[in-house]
C-alpha positions as CSV (number, residue, x, y, z in Angstrom):
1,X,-210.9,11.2,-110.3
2,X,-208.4,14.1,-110.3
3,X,-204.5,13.5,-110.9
4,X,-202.8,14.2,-107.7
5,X,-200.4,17.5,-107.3
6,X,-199.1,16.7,-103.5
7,X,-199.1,14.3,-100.7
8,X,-198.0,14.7,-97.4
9,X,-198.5,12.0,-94.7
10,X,-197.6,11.9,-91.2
11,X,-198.0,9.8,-88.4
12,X,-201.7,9.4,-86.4
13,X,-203.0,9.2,-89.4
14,X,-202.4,12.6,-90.3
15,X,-202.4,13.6,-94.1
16,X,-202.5,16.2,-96.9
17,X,-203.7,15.9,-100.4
18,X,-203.8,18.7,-102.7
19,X,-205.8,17.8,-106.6
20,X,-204.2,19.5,-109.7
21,X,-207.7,20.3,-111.5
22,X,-209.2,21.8,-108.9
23,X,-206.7,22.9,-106.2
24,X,-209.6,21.1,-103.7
25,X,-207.3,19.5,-100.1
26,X,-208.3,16.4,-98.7
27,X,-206.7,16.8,-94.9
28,X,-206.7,15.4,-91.7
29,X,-204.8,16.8,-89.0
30,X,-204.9,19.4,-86.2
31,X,-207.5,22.2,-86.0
32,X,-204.7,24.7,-86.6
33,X,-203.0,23.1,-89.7
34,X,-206.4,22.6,-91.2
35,X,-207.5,26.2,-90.5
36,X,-204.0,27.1,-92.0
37,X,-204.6,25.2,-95.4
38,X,-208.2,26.3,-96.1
39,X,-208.3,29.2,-95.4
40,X,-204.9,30.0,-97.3
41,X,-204.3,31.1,-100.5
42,X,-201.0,30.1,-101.1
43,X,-199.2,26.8,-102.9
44,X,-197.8,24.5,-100.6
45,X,-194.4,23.4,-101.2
46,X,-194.0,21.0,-98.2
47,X,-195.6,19.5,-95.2
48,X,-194.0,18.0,-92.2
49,X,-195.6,16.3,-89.4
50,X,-193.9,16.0,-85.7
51,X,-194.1,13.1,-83.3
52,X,-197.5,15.0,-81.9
53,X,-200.9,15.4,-83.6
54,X,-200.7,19.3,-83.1
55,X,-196.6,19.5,-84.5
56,X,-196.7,20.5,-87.7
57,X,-194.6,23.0,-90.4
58,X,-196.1,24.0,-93.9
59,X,-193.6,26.1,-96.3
60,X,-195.0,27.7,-99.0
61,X,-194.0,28.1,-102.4
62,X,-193.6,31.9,-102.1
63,X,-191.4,31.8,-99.3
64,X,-193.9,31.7,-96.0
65,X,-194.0,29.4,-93.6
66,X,-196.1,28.0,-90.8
67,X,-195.9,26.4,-88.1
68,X,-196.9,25.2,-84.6
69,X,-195.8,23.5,-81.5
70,X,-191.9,23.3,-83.3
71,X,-188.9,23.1,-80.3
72,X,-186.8,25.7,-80.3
């Protein structure tokens, strides 16, 4: 089993796991988050989840951020 490098957990069930020794996620949440974290190269510094399955923000480590379905 790998150490772990990051968690994130939200509500619905909705989490994030990232593995030091491979850099391999283990997600579950919205199509677009997912898409976001796969297909990304980028180190995620933090996760948030909102009240809604599809409300989520990522920040990564180099400064960029993404998000979806966040009130103004």
């Amino acid at each position: 089993m790998s150490d772990t490098k990051y968690v994130a957990v939200g509500s619905t069930s909705r989490y994030d796991i990232q593995f030091v020794a491979d850099e391999k996620l283990q997600l579950f949440g919205c199509d677009d988050m997912t898409n976001t974290l796969i297909t990304s190269n980028r180190i995620v510094k933090t996760i948030a989840f909102g009240e809604d399955w599809n409300l989520y923000f990522v920040a990564f480590a180099h400064g960029n951020l993404q998000h979806c379905n966040i009130p103004n």
